[in-house]
LOKOLTOR-275997 format. One record per atom (N, C-alpha, C, O): residue in one letter; atom name; x, y, z. Coordinates in Angstrom, 3 decimals, padded with zeros to 6 digits, m for minus. Example, Ala and Ser with C-alpha at 12.3 -4.5 7.8 and 13.67 -1.06 7.14 Angstrom:
  rest  atom        xx        yy        zz
     a     N   013.190  m005.690   007.800
     a    CA   012.300  m004.500   007.800
     a     C   013.200  m003.300   007.800
     a     O   014.236  m003.319   008.465
     s     N   012.850  m002.250   007.080
     s    CA   013.670  m001.060   007.140
     s     C   012.900   000.030   007.870
     s     O   013.409   001.138   008.039
***
This chain:
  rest  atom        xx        yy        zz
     x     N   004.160  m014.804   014.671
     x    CA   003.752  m013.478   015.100
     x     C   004.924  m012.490   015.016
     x     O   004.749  m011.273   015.071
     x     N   005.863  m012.942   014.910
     x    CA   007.228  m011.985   015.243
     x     C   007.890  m011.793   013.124
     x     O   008.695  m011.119   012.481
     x     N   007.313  m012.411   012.989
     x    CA   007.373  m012.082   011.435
     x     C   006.581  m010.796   010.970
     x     O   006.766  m009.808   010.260
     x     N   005.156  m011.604   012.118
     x    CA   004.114  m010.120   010.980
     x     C   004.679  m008.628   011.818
     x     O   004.786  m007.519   011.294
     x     N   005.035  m009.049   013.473
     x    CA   005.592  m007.384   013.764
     x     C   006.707  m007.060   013.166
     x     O   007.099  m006.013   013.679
     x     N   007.518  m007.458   012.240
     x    CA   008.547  m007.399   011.555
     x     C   008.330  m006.431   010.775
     x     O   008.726  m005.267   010.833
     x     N   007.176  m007.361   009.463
     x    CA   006.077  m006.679   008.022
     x     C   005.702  m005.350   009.061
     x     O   006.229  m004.240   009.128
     x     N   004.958  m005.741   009.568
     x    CA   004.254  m004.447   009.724
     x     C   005.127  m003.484   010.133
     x     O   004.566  m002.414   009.898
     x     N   006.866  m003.160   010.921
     x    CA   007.625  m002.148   011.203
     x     C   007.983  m001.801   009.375
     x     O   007.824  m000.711   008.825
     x     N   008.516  m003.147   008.695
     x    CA   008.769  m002.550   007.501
     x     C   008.088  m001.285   006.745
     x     O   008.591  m000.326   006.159
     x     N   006.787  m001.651   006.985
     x    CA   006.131  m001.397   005.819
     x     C   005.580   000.471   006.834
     x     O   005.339   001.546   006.285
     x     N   005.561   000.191   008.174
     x    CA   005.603   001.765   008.767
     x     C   006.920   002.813   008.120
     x     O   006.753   004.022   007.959
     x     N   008.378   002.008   007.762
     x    CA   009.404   002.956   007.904
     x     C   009.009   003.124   006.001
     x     O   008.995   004.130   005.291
     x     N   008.850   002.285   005.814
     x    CA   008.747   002.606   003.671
     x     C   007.481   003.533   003.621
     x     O   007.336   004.104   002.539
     x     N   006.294   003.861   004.832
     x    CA   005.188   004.751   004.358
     x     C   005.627   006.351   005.134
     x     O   005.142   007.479   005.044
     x     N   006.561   005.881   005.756
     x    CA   007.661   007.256   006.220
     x     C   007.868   007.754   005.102
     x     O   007.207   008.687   004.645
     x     N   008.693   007.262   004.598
     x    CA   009.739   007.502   003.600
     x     C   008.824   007.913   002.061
     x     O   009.152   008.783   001.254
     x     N   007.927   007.233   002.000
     x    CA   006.854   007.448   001.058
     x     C   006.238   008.981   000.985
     x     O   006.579   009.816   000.148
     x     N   005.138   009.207   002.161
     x    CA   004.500   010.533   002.431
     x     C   005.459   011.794   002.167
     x     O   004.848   012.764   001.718
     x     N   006.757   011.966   002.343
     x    CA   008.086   012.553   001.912
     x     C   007.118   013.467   001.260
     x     O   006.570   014.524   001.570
     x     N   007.109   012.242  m000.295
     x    CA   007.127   012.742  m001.965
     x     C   005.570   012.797  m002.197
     x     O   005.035   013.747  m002.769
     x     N   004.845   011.647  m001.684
     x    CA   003.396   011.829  m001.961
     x     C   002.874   013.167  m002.112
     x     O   002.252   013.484  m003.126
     x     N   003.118   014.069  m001.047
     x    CA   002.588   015.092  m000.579
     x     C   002.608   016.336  m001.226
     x     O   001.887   017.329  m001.133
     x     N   003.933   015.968  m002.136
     x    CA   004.654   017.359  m002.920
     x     C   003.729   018.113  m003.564
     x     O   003.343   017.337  m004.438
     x     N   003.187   019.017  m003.684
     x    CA   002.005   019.761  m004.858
     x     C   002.475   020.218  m005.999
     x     O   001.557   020.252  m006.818
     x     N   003.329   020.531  m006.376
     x    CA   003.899   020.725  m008.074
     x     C   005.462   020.187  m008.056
     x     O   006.512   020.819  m007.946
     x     N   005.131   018.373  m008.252
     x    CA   006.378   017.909  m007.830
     x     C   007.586   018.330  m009.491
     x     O   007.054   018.713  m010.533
     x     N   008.819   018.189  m009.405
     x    CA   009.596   018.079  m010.663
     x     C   009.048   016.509  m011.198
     x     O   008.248   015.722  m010.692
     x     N   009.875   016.451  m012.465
     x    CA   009.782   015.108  m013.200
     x     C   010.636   014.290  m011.536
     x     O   010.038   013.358  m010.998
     x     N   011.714   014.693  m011.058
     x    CA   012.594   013.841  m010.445
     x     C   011.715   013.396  m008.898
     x     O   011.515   012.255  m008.480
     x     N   011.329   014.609  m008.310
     x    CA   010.383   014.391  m007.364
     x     C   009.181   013.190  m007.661
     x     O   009.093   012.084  m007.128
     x     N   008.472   013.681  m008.491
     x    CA   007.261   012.406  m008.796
     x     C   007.817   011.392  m009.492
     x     O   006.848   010.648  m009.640
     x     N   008.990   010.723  m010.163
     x    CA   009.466   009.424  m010.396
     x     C   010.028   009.072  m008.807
     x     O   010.108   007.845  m008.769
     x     N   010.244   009.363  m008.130
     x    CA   011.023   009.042  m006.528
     x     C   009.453   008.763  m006.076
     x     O   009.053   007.615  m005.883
     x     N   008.975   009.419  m005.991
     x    CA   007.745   009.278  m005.592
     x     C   006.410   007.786  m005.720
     x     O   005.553   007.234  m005.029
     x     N   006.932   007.728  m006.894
     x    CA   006.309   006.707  m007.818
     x     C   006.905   005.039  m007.167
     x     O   006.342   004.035  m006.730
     x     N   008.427   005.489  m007.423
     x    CA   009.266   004.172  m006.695
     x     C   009.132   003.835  m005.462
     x     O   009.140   002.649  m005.131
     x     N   008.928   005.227  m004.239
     x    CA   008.406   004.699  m002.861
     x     C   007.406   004.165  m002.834
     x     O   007.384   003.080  m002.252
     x     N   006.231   004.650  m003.402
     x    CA   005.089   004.056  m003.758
     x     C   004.705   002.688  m004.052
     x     O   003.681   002.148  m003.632
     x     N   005.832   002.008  m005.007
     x    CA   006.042   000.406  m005.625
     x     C   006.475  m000.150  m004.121
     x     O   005.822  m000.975  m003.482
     x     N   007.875   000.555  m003.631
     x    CA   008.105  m000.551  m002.207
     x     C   007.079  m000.512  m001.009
     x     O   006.862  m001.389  m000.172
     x     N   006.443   000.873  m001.161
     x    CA   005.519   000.640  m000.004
     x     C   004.465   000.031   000.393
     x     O   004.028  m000.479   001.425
     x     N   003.999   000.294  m001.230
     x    CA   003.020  m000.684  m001.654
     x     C   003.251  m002.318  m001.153
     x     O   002.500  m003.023  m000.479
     x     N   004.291  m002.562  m001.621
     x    CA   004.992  m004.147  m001.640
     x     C   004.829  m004.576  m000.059
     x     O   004.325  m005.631   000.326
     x     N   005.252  m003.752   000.598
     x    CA   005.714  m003.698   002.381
     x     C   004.303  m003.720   003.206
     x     O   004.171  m004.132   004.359
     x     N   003.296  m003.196   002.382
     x    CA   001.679  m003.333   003.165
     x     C   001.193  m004.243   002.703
     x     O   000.597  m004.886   003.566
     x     N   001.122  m004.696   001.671
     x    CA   000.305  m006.071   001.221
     x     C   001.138  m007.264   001.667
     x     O   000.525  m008.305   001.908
     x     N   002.807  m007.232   001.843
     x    CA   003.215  m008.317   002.107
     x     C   002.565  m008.798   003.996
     x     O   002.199  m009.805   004.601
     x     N   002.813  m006.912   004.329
     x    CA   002.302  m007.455   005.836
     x     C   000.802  m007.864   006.183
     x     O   000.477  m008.795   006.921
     x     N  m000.022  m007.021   005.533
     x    CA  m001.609  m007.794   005.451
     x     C  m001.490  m009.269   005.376
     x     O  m001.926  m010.021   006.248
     x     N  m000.890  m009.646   004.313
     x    CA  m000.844  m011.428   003.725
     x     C  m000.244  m011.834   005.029
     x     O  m000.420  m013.043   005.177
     x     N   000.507  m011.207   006.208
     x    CA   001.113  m012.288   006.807
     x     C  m000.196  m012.373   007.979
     x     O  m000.728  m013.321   008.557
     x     N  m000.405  m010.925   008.006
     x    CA  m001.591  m010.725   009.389
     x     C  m002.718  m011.720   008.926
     x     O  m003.036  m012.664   009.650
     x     N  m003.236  m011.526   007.871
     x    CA  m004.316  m012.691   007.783
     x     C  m003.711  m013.895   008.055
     x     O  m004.137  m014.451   009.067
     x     N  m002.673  m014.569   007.328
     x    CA  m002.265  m015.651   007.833
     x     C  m002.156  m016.051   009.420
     x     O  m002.627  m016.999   010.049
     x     N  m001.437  m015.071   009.762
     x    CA  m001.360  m015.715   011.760
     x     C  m002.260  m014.769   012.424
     x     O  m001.961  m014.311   013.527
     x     N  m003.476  m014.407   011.750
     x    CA  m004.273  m014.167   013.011
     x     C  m005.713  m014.339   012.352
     x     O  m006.658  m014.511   013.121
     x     N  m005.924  m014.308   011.088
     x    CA  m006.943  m015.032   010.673
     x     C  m007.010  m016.333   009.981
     x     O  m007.921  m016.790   009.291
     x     N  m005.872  m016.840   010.298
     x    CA  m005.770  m018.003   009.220
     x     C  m006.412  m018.395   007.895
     x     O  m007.071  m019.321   007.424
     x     N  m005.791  m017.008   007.460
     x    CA  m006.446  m017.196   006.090
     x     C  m004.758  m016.971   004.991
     x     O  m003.687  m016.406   005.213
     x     N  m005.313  m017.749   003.823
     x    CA  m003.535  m017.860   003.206
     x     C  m003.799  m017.867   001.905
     x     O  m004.293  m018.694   001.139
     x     N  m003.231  m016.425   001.762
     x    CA  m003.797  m016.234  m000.188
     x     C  m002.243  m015.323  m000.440
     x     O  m001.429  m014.828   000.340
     x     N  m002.339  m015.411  m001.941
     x    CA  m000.789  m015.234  m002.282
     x     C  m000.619  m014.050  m003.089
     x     O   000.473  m013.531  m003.320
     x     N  m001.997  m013.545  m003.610
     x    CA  m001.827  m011.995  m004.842
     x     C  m001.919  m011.493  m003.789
     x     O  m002.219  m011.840  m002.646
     x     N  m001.347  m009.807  m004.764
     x    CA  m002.215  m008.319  m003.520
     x     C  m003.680  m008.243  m003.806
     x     O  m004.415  m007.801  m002.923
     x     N  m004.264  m008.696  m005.150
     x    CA  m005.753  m008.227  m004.988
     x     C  m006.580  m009.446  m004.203
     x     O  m007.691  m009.240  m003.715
     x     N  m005.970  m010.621  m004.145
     x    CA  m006.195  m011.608  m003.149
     x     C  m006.342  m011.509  m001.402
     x     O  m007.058  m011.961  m000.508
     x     N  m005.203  m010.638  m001.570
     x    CA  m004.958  m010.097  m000.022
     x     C  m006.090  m008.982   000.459
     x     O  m006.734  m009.082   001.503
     x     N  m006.207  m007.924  m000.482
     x    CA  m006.725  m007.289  m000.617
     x     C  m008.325  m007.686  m000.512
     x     O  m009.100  m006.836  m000.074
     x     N  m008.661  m008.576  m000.788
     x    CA  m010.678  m009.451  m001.024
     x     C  m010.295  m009.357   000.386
     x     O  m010.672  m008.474   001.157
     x     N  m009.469  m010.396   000.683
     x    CA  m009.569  m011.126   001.878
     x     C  m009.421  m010.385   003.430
     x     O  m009.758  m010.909   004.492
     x     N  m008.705  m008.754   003.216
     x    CA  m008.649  m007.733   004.514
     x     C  m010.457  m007.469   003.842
     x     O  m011.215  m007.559   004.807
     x     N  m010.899  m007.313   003.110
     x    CA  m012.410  m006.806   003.620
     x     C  m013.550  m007.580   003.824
     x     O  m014.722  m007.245   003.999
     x     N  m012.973  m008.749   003.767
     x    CA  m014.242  m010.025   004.128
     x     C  m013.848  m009.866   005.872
     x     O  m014.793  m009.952   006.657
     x     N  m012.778  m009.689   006.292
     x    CA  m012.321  m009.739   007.540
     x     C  m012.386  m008.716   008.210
     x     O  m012.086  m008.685   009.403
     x     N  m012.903  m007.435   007.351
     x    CA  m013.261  m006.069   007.883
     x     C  m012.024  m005.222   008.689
     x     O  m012.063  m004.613   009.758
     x     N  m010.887  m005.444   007.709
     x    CA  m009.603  m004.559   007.771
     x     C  m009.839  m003.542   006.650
     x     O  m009.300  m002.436   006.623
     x     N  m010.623  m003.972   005.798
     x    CA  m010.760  m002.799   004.909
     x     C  m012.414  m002.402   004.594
     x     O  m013.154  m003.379   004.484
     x     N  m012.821  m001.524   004.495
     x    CA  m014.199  m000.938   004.010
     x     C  m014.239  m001.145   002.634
     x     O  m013.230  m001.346   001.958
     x     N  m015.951  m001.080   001.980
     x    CA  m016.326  m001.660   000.761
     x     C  m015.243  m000.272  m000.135
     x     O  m014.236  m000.546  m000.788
     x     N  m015.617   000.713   000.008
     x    CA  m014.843   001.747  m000.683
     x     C  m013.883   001.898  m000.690
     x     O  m013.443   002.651  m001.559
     x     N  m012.703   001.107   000.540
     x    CA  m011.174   000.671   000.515
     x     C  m011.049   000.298  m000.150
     x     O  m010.537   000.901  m001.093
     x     N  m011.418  m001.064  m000.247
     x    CA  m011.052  m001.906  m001.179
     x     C  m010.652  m001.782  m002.778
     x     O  m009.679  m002.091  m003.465
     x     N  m012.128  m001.067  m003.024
     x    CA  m012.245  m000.578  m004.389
     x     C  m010.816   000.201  m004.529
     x     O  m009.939  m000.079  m005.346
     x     N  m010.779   001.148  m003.638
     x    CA  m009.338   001.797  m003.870
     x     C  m008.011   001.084  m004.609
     x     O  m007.313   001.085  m005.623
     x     N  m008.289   000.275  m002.863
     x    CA  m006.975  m000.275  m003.237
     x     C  m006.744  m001.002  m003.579
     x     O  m005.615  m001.391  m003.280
     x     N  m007.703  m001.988  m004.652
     x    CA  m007.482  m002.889  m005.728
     x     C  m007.291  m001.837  m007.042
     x     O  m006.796  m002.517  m007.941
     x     N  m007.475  m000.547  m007.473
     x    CA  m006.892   000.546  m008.473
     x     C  m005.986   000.400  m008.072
     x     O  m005.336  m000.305  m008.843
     x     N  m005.243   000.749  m006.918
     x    CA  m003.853   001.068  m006.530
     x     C  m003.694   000.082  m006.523
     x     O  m003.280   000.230  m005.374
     x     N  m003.512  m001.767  m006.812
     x    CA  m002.819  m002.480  m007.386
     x     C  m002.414  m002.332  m009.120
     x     O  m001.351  m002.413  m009.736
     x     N  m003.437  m002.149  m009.410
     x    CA  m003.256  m001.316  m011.303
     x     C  m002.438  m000.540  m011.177
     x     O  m001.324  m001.020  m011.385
     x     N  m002.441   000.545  m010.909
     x    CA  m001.707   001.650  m010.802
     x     C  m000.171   000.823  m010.522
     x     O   000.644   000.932  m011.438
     x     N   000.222   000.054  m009.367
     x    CA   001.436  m000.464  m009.031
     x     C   001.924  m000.797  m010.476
     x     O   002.836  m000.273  m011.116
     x     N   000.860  m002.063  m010.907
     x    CA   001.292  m002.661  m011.957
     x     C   001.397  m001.600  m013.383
     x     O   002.041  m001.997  m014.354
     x     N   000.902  m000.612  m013.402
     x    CA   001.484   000.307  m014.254
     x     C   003.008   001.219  m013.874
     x     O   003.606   002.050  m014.557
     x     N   003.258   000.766  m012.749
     x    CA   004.656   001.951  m012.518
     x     C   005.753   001.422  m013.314
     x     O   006.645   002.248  m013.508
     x     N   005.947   000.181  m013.871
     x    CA   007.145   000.070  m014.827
     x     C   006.885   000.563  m016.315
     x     O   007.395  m000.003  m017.281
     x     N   006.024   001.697  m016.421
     x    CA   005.291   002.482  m017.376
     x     C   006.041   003.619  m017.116
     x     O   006.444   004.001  m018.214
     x     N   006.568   004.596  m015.977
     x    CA   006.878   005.680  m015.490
     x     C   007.376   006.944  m016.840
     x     O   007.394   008.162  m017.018
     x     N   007.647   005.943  m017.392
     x    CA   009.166   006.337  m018.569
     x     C   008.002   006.841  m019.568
     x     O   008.386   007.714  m020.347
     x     N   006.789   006.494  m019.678
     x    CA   005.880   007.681  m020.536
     x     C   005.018   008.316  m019.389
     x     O   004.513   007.799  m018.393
     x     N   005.015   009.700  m019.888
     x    CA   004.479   010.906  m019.116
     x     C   003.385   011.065  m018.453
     x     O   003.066   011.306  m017.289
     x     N   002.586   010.769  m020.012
     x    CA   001.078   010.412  m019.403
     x     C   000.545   009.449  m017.774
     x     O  m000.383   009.451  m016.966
     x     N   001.568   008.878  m017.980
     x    CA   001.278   007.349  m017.169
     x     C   001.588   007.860  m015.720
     x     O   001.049   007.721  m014.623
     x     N   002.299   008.280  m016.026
     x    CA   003.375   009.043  m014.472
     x     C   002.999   009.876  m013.957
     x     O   003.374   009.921  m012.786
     x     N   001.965   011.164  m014.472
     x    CA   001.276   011.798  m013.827
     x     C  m000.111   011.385  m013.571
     x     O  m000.664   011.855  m012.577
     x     N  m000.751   010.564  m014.337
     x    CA  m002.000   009.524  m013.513
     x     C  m001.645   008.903  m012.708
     x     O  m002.680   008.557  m012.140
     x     N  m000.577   008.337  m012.048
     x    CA  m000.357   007.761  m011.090
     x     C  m000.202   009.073  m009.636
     x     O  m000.928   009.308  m008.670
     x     N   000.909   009.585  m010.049
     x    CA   001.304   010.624  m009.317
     x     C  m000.121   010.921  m008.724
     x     O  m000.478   010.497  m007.625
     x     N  m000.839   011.626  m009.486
     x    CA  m002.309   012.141  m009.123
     x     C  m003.087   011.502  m007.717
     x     O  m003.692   011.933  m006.735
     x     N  m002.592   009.985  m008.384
     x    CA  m003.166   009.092  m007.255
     x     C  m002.712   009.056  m005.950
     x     O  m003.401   008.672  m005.006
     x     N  m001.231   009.561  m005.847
     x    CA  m000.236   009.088  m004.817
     x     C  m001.335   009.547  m003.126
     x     O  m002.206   008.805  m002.672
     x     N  m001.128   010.235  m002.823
     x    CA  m002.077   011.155  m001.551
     x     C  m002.945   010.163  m000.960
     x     O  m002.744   009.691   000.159
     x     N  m004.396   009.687  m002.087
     x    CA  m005.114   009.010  m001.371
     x     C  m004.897   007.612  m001.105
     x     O  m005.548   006.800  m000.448
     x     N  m003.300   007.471  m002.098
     x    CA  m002.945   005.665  m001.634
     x     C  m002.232   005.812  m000.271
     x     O  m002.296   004.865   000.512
     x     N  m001.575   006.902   000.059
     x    CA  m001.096   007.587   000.956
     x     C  m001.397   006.937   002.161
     x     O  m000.656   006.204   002.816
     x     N  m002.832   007.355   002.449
     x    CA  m003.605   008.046   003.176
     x     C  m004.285   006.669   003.666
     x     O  m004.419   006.343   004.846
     x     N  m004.741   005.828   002.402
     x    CA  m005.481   004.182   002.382
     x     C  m003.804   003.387   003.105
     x     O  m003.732   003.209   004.321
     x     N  m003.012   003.128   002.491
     x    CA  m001.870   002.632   003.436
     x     C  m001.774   002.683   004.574
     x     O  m001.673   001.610   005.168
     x     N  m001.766   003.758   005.233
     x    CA  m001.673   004.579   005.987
     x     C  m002.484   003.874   007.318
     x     O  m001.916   003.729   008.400
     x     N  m003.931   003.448   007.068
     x    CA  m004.881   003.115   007.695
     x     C  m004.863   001.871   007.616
     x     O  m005.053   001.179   008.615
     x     N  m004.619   001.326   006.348
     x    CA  m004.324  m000.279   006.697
     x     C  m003.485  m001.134   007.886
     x     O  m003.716  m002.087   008.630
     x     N  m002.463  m000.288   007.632
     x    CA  m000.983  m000.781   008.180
     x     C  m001.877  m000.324   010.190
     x     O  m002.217  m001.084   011.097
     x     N  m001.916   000.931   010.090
     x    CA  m002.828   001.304   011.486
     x     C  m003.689  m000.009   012.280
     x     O  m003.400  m000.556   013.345
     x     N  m005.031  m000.333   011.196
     x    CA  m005.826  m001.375   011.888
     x     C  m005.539  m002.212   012.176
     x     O  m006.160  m002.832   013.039
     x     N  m004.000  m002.857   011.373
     x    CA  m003.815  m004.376   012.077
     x     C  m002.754  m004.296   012.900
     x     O  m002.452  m005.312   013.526
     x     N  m001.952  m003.057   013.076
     x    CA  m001.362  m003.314   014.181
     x     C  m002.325  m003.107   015.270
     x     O  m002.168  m003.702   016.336
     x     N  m003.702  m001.988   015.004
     x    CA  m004.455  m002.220   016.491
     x     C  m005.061  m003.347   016.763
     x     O  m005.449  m003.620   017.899
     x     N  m005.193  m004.055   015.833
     x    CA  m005.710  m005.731   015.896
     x     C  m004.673  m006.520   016.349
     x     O  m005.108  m007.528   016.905
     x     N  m003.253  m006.440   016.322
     x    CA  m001.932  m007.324   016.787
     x     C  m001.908  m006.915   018.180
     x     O  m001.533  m007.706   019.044
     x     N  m002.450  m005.208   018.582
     x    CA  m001.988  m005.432   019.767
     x     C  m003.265  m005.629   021.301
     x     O  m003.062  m005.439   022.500
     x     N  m004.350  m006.009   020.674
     x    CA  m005.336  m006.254   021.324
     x     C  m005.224  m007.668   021.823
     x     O  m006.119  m008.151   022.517
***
């Protein structure tokens, strides 16, 4: 248990640090590549902590993010239309070592807000589930 309140502080201070740049409305090239990279760790910092929350409190033990990801909405951490999200926003992750062409970087960018926003709420429900 002292692992997942660990994940889950991580992954609060990387969606700090994230919303920063998300938010920007006519970011520079330098703004939305920063943006892009908080995005990859924050990303990393919510799915690692989901995977641990299912593990010690639903005992459930799966090892992808879109794995993690099935498994918060069979357990009703995430809604049918979450999910959908935020299995794109695993694509999208897996496209950020793309950044370096343009196209790619502002379809992502585009996305940043509502992964934002889906993070945001993830990381929320299971700490209100840790502290019930």
């Amino acid at each position: 248990m002292e692992r997942l309140r660990q994940r889950l502080e991580a992954a609060e201070k990387a969606l700090v640090a994230f919303e920063k740049l998300a938010t920007i409305k006519n970011p520079n090239d330098v703004e939305r590549d920063a943006a892009i990279q908080r995005f990859e760790f924050s990303f990393e910092a919510c799915w690692k902590a989901a995977k641990q929350y299912l593990y010690d409190i639903e005992g459930v033990d799966t090892g992808s993010p879109k794995g993690v990801i099935r498994s918060c909405r069979e357990v009703h951490l995430l809604e049918d239309e979450e999910a959908v999200l935020a299995l794109e926003m695993v694509n999208d992750r897996n496209l950020t070592v793309h950044t370096y062409n343009e196209e790619v970087a502002i379809k992502i960018y585009k996305n940043l807000n509502r992964y934002n926003n889906l993070l945001h709420q993830w990381v929320e429900r299971m700490k209100g589930k840790v502290m019930e």
